[in-house]
C-alpha positions as a printed Julia matrix, in Angstrom:
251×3 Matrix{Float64}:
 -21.6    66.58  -123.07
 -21.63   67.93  -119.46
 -20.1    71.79  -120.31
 -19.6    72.61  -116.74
 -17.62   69.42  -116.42
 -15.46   70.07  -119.29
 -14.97   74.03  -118.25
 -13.6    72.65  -114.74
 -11.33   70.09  -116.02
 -10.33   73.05  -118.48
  -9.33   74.77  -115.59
  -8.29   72.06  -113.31
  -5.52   71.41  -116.43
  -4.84   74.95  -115.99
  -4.25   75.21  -112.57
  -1.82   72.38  -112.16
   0.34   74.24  -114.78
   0.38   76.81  -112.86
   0.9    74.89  -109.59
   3.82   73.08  -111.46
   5.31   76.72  -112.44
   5.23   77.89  -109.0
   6.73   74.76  -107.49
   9.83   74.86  -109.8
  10.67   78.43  -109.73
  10.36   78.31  -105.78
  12.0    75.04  -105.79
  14.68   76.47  -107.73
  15.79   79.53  -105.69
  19.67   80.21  -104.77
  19.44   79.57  -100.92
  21.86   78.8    -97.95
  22.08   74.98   -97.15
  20.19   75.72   -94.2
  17.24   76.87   -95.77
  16.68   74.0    -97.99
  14.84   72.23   -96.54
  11.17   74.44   -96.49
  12.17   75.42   -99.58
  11.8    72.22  -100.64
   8.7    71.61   -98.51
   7.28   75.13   -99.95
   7.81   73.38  -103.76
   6.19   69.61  -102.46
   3.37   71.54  -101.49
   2.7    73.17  -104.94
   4.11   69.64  -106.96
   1.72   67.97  -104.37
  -1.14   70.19  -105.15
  -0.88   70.05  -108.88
  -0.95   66.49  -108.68
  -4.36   66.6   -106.74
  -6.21   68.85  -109.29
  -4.51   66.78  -112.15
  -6.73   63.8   -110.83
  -9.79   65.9   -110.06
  -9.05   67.66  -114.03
  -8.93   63.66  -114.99
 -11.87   62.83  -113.29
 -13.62   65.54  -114.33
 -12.97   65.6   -117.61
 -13.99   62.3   -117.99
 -17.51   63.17  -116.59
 -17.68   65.36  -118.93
 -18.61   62.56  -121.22
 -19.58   60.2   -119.2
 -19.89   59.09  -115.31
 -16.3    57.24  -114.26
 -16.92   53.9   -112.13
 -16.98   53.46  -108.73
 -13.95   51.33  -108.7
 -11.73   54.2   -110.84
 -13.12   57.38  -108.6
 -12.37   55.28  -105.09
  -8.98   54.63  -106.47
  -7.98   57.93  -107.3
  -9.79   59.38  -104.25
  -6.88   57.35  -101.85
  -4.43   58.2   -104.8
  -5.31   61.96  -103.75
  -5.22   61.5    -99.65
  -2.01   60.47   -99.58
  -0.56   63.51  -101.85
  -2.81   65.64  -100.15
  -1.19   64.8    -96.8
   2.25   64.73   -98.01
   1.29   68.59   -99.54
  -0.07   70.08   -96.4
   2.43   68.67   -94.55
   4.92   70.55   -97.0
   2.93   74.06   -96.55
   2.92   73.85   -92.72
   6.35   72.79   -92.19
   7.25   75.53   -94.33
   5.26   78.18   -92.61
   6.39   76.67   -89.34
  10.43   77.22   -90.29
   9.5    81.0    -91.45
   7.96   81.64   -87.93
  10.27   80.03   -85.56
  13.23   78.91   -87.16
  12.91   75.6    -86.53
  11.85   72.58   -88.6
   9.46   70.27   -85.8
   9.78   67.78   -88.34
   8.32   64.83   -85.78
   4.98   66.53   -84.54
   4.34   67.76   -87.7
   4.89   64.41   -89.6
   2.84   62.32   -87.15
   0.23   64.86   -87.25
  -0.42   64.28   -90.7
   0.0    60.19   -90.9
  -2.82   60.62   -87.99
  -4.5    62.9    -90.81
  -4.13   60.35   -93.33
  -5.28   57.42   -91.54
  -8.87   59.31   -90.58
  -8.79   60.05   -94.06
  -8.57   56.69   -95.21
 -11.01   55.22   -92.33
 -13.49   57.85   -92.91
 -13.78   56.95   -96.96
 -13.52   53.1    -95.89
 -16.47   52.87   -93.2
 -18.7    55.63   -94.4
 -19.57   53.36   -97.45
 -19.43   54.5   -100.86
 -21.53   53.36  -103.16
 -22.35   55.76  -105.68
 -19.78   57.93  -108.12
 -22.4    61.79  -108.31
 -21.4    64.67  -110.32
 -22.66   67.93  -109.27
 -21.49   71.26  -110.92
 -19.24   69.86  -112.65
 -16.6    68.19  -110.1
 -16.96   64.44  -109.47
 -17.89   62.94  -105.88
 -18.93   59.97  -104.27
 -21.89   59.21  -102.34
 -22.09   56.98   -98.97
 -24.34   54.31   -97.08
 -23.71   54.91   -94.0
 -21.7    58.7    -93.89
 -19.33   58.79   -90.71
 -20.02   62.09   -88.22
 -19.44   62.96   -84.63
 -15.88   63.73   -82.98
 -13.95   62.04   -86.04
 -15.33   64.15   -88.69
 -14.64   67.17   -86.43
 -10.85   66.18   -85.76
 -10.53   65.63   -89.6
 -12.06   69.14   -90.2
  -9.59   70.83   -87.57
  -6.56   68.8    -88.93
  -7.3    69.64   -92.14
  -7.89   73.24   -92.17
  -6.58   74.92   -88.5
  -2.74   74.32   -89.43
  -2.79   76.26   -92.85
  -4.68   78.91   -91.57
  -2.86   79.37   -88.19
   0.34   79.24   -90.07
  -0.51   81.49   -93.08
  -1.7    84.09   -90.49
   1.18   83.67   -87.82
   3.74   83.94   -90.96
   1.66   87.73   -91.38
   2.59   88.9    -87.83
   6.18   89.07   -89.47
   4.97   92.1    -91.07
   4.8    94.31   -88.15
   8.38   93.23   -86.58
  10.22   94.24   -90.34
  10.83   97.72   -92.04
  12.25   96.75   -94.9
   9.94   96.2    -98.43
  11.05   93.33   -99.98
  10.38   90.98   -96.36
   6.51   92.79   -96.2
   6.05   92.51   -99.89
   7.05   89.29   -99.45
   5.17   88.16   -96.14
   1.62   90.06   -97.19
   1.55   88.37  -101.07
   2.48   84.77   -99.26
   0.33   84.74   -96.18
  -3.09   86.34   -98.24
  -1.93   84.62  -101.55
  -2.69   81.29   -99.01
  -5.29   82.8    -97.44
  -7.3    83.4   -100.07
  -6.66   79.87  -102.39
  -8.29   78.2    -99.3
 -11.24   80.94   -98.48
 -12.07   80.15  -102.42
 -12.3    76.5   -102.19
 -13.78   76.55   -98.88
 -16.31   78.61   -99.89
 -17.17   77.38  -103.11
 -17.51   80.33  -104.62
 -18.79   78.86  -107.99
 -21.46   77.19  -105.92
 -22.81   80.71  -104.33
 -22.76   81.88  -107.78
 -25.24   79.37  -108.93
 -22.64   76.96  -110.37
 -22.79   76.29  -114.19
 -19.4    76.42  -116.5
 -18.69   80.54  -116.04
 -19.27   80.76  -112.3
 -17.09   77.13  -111.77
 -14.57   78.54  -114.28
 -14.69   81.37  -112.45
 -13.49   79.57  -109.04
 -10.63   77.78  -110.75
  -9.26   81.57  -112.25
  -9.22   82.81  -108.66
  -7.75   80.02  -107.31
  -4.94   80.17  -110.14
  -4.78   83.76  -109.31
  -4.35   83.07  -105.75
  -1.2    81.07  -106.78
   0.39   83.96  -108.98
   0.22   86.04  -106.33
   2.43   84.11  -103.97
   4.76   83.75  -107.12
   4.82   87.04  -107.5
   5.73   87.14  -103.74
   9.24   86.07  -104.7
   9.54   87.01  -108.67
   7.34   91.11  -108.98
   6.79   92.04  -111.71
   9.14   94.99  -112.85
   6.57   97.54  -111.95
   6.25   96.55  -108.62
  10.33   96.98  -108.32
  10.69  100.09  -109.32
   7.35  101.53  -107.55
   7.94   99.91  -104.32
  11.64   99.18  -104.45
  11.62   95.28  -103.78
  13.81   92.84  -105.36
  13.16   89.27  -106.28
  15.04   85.78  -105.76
  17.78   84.61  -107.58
  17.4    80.96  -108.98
  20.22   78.13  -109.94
  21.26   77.27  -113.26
């Protein structure tokens, strides 16, 4: 058995409890009808995003024991693009709402169908051929790998919004006084910050890879979510010391 596999699908199955947790307490918050709509792009995001790691846990987990076909891993890899897209495009709209009050629904949808599309044509004419494992998570190989200006728009599609959002959202800080908005606004914006800098990064990588330092990615990541949960439900500590309140939710 491939341990390091297992661990990450241990923590993959982990995670997307977690991402399912924060999506339906954030999807369930007591809000004006004019606000529901990036609240309920906030929760796709999170539904989105467990669904992702539930097919990377699958996949994984499966390697674990042995390497899944070509067929099966190409499948599920366009399975993931499109909820991938349909996430991101839940985060950003959301961030986008926070910061200027208004939705941009068009742009921002037609900037990720032109995401998914370059997804789909990069997989399709770079060639795979091969299903790899390598510390654990599966991947595929390619023939002929696709670079140059499309592999650059992909890269700035895929991680310029998030970031530019996430840190625009912080700015907020500065033009509020009261605690519950900068609690609020500094667990959010670095509780983002920091899920991506982890998985861009690949922290369990730098650490050598092997089951404790891949678990060890997939903790901080799930920490990284808590955090923003804890953005909108503190703990009761963090209420009385800093006098911040949390969200009410429907019945």
């Amino acid at each position: 058995m491939d341990v390091t596999s297992f661990v990450v699908a241990v923590t993959g199955f982990v995670a997307v409890g977690v991402y399912l947790l924060v999506g339906w307490r954030f999807s369930n918050r007591r809000v004006a009808p004019e606000n529901r709509l990036p609240v309920r792009q906030f929760g796709l995001f999170w539904v989105g995003l467990a669904a992702v790691t539930a097919i990377g846990a699958i996949d994984n987990g499966t390697a674990a024991f042995s390497t899944p076909s070509l067929p099966i891993v190409l499948t599920l890899y366009y399975l993931e693009i499109i909820l991938l897209c349909a996430a991101l495009w839940g985060l950003v709209g959301y961030l986008v709402v926070l910061y200027t009050g208004r939705a941009y629904l068009a742009p921002l949808t037609s900037l990720y169908a032109v995401l998914y599309v370059l997804l789909l044509y990069f997989i399709t004419a770079s060639g795979p051929n091969m299903v790899t494992v390598h510390m654990g998570t599966v991947g595929l190989q390619y023939a002929t790998p696709v670079g140059g200006p499309i592999l650059g728009v992909l890269v700035v599609i895929l991680l310029i919004p998030e970031f530019l959002g996430a840190i625009l959202y912080f700015t907020l800080f500065f033009r509020t006084r009261d605690p519950t908005a900068r609690y609020r606004i500094a667990l959010v914006s670095w509780g983002l910050i920091a899920w991506f800098v982890i998985g861009i990064l690949n922290v369990g990588g730098r650490l050598g890879g092997g089951p404790l330092a891949e678990g060890l990615q997939g903790m901080l990541e799930i920490f990284a979510a808590l955090v923003v949960l804890s953005a909108y439900y503190p703990p009761s500590v963090v209420r009385r010391r800093f006098g911040v309140t949390g969200v009410e939710t429907t019945t």
